[in-house]
DSSP file (Angstrom, degrees, kcal/mol; ACC not computed):
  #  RESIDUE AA STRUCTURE BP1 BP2  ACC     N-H-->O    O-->H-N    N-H-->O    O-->H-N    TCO  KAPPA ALPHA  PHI   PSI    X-CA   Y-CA   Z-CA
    1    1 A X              0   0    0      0, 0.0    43,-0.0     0, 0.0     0, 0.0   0.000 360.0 360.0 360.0 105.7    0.0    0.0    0.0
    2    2 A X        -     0   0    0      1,-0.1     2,-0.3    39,-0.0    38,-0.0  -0.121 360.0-143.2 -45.6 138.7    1.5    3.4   -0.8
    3    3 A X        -     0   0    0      1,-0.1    -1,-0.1     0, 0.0    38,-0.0  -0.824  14.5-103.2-114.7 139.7    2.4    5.7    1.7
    4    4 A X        -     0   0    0     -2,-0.3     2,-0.3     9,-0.0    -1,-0.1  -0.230  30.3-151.9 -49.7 148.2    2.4    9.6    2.4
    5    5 A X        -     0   0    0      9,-0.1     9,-1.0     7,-0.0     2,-0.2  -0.816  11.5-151.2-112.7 147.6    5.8   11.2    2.1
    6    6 A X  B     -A   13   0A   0     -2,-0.3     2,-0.7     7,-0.2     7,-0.2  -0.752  28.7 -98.3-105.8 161.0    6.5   14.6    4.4
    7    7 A X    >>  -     0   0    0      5,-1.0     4,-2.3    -2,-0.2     3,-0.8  -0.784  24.3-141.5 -76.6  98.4    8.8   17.4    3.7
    8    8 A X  T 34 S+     0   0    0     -2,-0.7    -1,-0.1     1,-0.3    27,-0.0   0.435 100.8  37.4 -39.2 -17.5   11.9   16.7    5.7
    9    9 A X  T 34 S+     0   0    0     -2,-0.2    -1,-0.3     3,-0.0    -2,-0.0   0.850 128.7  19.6 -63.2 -75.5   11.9   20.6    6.3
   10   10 A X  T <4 S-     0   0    0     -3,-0.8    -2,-0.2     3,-0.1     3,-0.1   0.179  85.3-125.4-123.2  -7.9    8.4   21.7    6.7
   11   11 A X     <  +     0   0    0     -4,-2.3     2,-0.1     1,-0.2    -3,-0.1   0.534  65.6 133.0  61.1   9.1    6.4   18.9    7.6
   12   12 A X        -     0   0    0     -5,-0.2    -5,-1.0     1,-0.1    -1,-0.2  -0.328  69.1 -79.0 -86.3-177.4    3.9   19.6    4.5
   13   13 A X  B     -A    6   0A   0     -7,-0.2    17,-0.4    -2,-0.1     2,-0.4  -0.212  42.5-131.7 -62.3 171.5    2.8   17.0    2.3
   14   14 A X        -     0   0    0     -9,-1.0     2,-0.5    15,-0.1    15,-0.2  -0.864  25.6-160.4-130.2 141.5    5.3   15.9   -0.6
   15   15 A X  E     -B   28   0B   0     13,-3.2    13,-1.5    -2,-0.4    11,-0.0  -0.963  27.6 -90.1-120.5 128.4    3.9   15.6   -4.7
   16   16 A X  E     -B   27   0B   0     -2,-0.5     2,-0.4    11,-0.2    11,-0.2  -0.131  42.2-167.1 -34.8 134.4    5.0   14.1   -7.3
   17   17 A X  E     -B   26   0B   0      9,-1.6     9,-2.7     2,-0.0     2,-0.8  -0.935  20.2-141.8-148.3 119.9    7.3   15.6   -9.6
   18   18 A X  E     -B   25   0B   0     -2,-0.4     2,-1.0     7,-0.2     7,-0.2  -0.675   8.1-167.0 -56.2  71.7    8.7   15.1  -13.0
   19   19 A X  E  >> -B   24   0B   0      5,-1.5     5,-1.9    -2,-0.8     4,-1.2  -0.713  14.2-178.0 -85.3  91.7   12.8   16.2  -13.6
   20   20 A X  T  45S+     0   0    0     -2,-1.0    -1,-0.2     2,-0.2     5,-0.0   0.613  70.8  53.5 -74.6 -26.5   12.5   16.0  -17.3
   21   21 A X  T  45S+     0   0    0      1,-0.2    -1,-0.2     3,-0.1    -2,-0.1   0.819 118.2  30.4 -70.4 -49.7   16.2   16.8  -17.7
   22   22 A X  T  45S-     0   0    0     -3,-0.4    -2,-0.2     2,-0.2    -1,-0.2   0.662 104.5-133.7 -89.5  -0.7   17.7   14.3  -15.6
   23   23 A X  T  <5 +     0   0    0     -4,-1.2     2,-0.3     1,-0.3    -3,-0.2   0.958  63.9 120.9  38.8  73.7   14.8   12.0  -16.4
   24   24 A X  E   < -B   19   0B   0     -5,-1.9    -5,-1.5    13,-0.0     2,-0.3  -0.916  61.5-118.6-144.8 156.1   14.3   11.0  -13.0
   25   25 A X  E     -B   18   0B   0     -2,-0.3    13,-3.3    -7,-0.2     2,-0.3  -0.847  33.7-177.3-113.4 145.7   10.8   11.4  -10.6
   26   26 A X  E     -BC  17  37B   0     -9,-2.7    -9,-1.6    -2,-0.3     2,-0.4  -0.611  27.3-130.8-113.7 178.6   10.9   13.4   -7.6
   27   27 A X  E     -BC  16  36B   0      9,-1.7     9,-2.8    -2,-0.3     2,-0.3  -0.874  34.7-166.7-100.0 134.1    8.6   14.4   -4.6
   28   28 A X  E     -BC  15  35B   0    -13,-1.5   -13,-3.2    -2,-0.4     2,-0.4  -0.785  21.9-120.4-128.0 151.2    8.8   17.9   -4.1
   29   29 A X        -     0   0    0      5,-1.4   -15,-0.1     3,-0.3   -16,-0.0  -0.841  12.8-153.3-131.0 111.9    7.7   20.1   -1.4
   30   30 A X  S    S+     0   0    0     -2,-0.4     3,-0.1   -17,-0.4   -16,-0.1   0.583  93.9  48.9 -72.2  -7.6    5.0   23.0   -2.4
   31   31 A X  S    S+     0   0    0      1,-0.1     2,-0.2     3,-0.1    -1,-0.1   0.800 122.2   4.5 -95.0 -50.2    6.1   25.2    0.3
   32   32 A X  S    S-     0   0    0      2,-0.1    -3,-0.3     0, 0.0    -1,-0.1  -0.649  83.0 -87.5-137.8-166.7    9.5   25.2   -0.1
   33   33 A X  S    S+     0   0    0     -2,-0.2     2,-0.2    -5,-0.1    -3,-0.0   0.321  73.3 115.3-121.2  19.8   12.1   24.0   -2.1
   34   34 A X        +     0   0    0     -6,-0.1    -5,-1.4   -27,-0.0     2,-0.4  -0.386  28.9 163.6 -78.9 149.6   13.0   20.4   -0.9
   35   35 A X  E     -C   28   0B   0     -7,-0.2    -7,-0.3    -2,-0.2     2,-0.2  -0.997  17.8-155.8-158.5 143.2   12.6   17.5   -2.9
   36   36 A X  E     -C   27   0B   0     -9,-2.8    -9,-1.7    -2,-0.4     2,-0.4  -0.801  40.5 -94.5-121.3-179.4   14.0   13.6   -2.8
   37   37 A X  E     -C   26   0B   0    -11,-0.2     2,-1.0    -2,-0.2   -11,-0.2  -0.656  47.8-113.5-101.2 152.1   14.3   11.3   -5.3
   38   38 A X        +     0   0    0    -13,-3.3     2,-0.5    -2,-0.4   -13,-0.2  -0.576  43.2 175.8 -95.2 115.0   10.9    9.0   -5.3
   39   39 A X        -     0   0    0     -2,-1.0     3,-0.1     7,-0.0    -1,-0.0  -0.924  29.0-111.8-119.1 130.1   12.0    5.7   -4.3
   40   40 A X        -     0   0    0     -2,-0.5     3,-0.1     1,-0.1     6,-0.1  -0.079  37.4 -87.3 -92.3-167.7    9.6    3.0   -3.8
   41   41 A X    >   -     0   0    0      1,-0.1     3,-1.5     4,-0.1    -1,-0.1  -0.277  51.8 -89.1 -77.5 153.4    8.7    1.4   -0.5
   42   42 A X  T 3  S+     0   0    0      1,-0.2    -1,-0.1    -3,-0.1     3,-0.1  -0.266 114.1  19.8 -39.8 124.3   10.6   -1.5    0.7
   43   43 A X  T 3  S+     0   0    0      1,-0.2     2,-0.3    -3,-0.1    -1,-0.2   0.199 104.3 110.6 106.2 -14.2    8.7   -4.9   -0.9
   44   44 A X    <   -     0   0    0     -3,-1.5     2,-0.4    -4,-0.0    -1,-0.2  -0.755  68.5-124.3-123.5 160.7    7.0   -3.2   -3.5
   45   45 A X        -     0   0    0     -2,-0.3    -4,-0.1     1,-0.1     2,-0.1  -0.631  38.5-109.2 -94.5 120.8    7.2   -2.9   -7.3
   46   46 A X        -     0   0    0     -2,-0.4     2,-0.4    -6,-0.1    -1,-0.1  -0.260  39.7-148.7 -48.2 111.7    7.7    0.5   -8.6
   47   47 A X        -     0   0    0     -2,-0.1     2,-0.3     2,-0.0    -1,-0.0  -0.886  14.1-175.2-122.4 164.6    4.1    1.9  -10.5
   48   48 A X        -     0   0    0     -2,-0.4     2,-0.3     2,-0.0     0, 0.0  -0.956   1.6-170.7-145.1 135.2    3.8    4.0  -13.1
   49   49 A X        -     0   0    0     -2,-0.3     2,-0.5     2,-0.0    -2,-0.0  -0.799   7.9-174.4-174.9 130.0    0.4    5.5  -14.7
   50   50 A X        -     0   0    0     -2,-0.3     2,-1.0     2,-0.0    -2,-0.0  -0.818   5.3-176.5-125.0  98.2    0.2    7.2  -17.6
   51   51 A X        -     0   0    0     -2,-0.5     2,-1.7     1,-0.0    -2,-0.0  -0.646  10.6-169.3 -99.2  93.9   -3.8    8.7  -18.3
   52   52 A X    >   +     0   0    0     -2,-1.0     3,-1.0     1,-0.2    -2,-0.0  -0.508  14.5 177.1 -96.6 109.5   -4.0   10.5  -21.7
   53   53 A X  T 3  S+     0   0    0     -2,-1.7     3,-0.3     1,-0.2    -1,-0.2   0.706  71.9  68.2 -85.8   0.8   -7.1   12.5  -22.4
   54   54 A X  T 3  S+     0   0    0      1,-0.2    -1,-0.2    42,-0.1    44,-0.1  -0.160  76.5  86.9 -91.8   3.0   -6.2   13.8  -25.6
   55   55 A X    <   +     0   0    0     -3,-1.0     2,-1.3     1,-0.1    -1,-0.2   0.214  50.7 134.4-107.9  17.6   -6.3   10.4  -27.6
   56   56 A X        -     0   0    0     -3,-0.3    -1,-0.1    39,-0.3    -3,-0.0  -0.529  48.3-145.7 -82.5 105.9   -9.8   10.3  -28.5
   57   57 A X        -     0   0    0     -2,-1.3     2,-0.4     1,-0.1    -1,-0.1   0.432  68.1  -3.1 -11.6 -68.4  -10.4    9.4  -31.9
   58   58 A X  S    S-     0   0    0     -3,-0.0     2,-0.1    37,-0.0    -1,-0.1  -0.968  81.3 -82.6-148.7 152.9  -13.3   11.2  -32.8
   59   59 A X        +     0   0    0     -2,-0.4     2,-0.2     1,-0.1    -2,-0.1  -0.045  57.6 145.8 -23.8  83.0  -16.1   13.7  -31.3
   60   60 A X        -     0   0    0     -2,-0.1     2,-0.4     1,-0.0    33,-0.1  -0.572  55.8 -85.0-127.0-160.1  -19.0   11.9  -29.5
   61   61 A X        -     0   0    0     -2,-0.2     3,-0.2     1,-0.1     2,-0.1  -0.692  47.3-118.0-109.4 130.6  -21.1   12.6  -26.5
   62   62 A X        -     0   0    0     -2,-0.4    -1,-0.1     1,-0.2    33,-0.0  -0.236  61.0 -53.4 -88.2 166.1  -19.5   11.5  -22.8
   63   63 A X        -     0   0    0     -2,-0.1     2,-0.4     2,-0.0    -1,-0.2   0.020  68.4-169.2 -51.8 112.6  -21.3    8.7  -20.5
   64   64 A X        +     0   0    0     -3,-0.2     2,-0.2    48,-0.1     3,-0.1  -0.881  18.0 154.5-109.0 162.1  -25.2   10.1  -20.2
   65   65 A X        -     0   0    0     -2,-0.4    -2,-0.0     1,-0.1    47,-0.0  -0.703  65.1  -1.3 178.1 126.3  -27.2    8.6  -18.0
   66   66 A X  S    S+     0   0    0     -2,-0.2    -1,-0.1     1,-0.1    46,-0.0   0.846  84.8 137.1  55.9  91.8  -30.8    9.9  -15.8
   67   67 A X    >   +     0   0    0     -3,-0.1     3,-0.9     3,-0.1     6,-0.2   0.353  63.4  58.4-126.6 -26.0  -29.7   13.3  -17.9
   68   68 A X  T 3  S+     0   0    0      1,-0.2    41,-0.1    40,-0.2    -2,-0.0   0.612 106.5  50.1 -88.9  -7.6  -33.7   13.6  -18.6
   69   69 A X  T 3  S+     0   0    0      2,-0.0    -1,-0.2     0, 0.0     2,-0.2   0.660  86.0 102.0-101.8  -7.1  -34.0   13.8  -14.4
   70   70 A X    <   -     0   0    0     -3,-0.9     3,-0.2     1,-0.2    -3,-0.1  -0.481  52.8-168.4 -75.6 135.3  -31.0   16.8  -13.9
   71   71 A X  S    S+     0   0    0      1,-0.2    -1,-0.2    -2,-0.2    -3,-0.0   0.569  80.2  64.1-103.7  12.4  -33.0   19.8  -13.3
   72   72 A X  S    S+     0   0    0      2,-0.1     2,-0.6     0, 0.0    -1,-0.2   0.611  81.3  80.1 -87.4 -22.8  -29.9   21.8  -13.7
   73   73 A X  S    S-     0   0    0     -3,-0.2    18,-0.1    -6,-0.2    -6,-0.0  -0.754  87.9-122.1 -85.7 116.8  -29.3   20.9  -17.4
   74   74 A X        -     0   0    0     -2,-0.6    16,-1.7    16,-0.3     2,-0.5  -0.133  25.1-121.8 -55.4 165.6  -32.0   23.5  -19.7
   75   75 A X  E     -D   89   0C   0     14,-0.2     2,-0.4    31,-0.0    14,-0.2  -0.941  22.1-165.7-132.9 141.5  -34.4   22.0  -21.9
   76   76 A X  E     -D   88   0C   0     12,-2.0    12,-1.4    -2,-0.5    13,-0.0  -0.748  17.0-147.5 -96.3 134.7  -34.9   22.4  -25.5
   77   77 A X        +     0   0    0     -2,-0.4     2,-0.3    10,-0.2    10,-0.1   0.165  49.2 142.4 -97.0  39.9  -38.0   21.3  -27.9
   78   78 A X        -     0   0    0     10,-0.2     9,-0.4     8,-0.1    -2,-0.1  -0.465  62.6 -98.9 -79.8 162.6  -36.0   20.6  -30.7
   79   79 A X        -     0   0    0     -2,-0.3     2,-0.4     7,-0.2     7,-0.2  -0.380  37.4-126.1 -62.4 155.3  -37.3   17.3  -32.8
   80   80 A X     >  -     0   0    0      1,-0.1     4,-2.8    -3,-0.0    -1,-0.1  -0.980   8.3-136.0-109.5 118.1  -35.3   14.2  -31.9
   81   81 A X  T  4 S+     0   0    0     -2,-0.4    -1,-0.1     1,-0.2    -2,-0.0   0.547  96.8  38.7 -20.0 -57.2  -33.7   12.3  -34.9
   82   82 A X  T  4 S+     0   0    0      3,-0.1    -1,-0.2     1,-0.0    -3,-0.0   0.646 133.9   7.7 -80.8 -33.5  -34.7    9.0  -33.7
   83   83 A X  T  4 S-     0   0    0      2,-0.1    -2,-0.2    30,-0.0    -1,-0.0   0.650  91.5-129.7-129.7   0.2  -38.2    9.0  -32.2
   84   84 A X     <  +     0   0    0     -4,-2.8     2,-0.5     1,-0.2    -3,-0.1   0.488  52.0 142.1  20.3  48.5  -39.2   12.4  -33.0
   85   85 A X        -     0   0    0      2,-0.1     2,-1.1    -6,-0.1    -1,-0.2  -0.818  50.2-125.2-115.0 171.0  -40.2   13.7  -30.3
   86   86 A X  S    S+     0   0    0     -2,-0.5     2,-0.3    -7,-0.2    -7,-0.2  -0.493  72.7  90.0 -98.6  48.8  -39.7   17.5  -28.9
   87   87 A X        +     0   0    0     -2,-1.1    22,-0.8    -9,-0.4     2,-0.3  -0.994  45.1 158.3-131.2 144.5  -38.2   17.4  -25.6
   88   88 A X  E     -DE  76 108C   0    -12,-1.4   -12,-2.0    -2,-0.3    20,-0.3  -0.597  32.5-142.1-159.2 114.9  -34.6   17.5  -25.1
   89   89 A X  E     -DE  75 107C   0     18,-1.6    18,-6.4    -2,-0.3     2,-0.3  -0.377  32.2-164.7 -70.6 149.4  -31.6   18.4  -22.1
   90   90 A X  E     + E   0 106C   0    -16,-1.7     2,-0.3    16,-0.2   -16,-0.3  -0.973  22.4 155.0-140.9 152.3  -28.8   20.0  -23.7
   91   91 A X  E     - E   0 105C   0     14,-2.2    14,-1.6    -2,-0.3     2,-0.5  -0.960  34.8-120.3-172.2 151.5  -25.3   20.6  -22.4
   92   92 A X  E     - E   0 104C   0     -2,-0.3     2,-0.3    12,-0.2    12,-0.2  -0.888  24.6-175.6-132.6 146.3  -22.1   21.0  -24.3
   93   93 A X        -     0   0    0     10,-2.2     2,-0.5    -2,-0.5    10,-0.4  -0.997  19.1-139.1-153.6  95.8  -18.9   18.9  -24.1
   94   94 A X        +     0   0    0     -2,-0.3     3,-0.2     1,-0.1     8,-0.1  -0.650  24.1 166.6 -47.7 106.8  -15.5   19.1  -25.6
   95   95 A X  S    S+     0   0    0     -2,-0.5     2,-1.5     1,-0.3   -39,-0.3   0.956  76.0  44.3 -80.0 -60.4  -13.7   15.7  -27.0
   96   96 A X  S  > S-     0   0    0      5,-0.1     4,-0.8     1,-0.1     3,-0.4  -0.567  70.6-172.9 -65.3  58.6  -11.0   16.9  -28.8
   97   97 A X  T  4 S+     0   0    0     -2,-1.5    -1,-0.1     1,-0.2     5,-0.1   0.723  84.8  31.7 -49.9 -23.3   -9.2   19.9  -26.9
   98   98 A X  T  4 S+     0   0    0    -44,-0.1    -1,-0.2     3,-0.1    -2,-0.0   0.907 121.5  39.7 -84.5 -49.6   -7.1   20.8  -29.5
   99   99 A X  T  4 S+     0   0    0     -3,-0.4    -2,-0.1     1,-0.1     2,-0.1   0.987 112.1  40.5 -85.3 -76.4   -8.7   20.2  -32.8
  100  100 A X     <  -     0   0    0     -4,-0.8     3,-0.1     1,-0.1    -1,-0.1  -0.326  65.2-115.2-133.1 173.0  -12.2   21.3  -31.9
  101  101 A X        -     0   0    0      1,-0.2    -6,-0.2    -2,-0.1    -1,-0.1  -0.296  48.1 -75.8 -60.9 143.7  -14.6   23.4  -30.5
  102  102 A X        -     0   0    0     -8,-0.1     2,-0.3   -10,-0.1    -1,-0.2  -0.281  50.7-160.4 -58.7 139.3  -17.4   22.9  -27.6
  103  103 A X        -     0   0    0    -10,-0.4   -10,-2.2    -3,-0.1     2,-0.6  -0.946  11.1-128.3-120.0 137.2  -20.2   21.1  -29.0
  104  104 A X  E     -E   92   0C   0     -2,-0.3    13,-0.6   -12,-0.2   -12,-0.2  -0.814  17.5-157.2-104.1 116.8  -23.6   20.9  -27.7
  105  105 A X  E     -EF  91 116C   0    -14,-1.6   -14,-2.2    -2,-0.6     2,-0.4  -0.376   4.9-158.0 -49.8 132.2  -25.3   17.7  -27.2
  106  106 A X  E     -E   90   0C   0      9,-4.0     9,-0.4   -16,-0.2     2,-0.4  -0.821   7.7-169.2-108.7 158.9  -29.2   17.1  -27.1
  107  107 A X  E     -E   89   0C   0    -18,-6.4   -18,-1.6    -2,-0.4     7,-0.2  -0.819  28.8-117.1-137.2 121.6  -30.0   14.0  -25.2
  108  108 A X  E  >  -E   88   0C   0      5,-2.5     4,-0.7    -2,-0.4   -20,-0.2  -0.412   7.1-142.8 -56.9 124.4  -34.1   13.1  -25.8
  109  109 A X  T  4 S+     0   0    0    -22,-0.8    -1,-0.2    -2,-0.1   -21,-0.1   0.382  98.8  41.1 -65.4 -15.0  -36.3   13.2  -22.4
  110  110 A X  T  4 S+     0   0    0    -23,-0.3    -1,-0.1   -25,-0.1   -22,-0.0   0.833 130.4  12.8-111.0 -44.4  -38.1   10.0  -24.2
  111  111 A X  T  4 S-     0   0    0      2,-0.1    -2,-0.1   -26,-0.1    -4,-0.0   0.692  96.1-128.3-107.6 -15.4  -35.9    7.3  -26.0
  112  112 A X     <  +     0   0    0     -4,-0.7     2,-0.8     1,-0.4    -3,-0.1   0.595  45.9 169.1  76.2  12.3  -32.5    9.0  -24.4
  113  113 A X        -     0   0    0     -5,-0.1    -5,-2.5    -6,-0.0    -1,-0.4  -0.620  32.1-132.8 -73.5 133.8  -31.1    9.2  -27.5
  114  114 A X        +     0   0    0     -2,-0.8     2,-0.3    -7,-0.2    -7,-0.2  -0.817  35.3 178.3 -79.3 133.3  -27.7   11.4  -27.8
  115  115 A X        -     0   0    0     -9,-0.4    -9,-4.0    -2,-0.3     2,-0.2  -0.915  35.1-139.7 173.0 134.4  -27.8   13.7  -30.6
  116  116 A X  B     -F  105   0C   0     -2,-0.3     2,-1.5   -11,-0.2   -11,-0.1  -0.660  53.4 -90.6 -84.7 133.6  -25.8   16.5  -32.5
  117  117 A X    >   -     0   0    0    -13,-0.6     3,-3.4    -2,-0.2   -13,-0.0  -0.559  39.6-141.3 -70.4 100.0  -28.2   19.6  -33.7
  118  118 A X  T 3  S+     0   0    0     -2,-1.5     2,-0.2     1,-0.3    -1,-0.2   0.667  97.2  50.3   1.9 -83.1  -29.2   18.5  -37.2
  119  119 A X  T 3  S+     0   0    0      2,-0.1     2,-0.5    -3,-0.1    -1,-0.3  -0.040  90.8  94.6 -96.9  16.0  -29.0   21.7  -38.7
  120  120 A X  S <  S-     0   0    0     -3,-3.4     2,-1.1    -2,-0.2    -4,-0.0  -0.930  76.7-119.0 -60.4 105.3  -25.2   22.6  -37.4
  121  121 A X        -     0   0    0     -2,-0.5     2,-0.3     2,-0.0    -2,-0.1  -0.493  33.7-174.3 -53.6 105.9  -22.5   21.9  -39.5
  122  122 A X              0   0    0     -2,-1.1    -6,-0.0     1,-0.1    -1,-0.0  -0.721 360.0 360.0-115.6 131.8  -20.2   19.6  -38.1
  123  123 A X              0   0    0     -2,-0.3    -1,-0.1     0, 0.0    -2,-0.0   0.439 360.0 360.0 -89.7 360.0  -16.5   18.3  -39.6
C-alpha cells in the first residue's frame, strides 16, 4: 500500500514531480524548495500510470445517464432524430481539446437518444 511522504523541512505533504532533464521522478515540497528522489517502498514494485485524455479518436457525446432527471441541465423542444419527439436536455462537451470546439449535445427526455443539432454543420 503506498504511503504519504513529508517534507523533511516543513512537515507539509510531498507531490510528485517530474525532472524531465535528468529524467528521474521526484517528490517535491509546495512550500519550499526540498525534494527527494521517489524511491519506492521496501517490498514493492515500482508503478507507473500514464492517463492520456487527448487520444480520442473522434467527437462523441461523454457517458449520459438519468440526464432527462438533472434539473440543472435546460431544456430544448428541438425534434429528436430517432423518435421524434420535442423534448430534449442539452449541455455541451469538448472531446477533442485541441482540434475542436465545444459542442452541444441534445440528449431526448423519451428514447434517451444522444444527438448532435441537425442543422449545425459539423466536420
Amino acid at each position: 500500500m503506498p504511503s504519504l511522504r513529508f517534507c523533511g523541512e516543513c512537515n507539509n505533504l510531498l507531490y510528485p514531480k517530474s525532472d524531465n532533464n535528468a529524467k528521474i521522478l521526484l517528490y517535491q515540497c509546495r512550500n519550499c524548495q526540498y525534494a527527494e528522489n521517489a524511491q519506492p517502498d521496501p517490498g514493492m514494485a515500482p508503478c507507473v500510470y500514464k492517463n492520456d485524455l487527448l487520444t480520442i479518436a473522434r467527437e462523441q457525446a461523454g457517458e449520459t445517464k438519468d440526464l432527462e432527471t438533472d434539473p440543472t441541465l435546460q431544456r430544448s423542444n428541438i425534434e429528436c432524430p430517432k423518435c421524434s419527439h420535442h423534448e430534449a436536455v442539452f449541455y455541451q462537451d469538448q472531446a477533442r481539446r485541441i482540434t475542436t470546439n465545444m459542442t452541444l449535445f441534445y440528449y431526448c427526455t423519451n428514447c434517451k437518444y444522444s444527438f448532435r443539432d441537425p442543422k449545425v454543420k459539423h466536420r
